[in-house]
N, C-alpha and C positions, 0 to 999 in steps of 0.2 A: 673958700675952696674946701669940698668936702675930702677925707680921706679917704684913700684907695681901701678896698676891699679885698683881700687876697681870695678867688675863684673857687668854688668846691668842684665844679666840675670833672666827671671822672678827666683822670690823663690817659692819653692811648702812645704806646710803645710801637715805633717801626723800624727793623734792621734793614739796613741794606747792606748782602757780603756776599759772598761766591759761595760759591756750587761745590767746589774741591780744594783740597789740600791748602785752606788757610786756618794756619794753626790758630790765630785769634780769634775768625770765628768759629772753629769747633771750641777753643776754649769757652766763650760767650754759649754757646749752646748748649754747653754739659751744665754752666752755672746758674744757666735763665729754666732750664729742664728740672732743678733742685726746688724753683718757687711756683707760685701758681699766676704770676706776672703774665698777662694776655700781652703776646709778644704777635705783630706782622710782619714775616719774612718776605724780604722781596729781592732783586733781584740786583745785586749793588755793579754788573757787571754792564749793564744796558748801556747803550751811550745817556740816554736821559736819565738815569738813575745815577753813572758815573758822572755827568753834568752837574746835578744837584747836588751831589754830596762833596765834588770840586769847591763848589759856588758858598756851599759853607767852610770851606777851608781846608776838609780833607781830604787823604790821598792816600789813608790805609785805611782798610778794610778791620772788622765792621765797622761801619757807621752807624750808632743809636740816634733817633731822633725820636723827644719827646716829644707831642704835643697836646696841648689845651686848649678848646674852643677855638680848635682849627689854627692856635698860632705854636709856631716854634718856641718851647719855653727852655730847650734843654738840646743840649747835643754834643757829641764826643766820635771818636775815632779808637779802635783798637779795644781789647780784653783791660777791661777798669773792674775789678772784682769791688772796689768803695762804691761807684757807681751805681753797679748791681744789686750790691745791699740796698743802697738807697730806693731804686726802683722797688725790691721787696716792701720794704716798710712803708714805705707811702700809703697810707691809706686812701689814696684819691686813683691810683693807678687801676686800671680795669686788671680785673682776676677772672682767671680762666675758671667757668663751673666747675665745682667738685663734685668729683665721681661720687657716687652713690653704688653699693654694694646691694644688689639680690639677694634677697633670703627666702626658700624656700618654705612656704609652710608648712 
């Protein structure tokens, strides 16, 4: 039996949280807004969006869901700023392109 090989594959981040006044996800927003973490906002209030994120367990808003070559390797419920760090530091997690500044000649 050969040994597992842990994946390089980038990771891709997806929230799903409401629209207004849920303090967890503006929290989650001002802290994911600080890194360059490729973050997809969607829309955690749909019935099928509130279905899936039921179906993993949770029932507060945001819901993070990691994934890797298409499988769930990660997921949580509510403002985890340990969490957050960790999605920063991963080197495997997609990063948003960095701006590039104009300079006039």
């Amino acid at each position: 039996m050969s040994p597992v090989t842990p994946s390089t594959s980038p990771k891709s981040v997806v929230i799903h949280s409401k629209a207004k006044g849920c303090v967890q996800c503006n929290a989650m927003d001002r802290a994911l807004a600080k890194t360059d973490v490729l973050v997809t906002k969607v829309d955690g209030t749909t019935d099928e969006n509130r279905e899936f994120c039921k179906g993993l367990g949770h029932t507060q808003a945001p819901v993070v869901v990691v994934y890797q070559d298409g499988v769930i390797i990660d997921h949580w419920s509510g403002f985890n700023p340990g969490k957050t760090a960790e999605l920063a530091a991963d080197p495997l997690v997609e990063r948003k392109a960095p701006v590039r500044e104009l300079i006039a000649a």
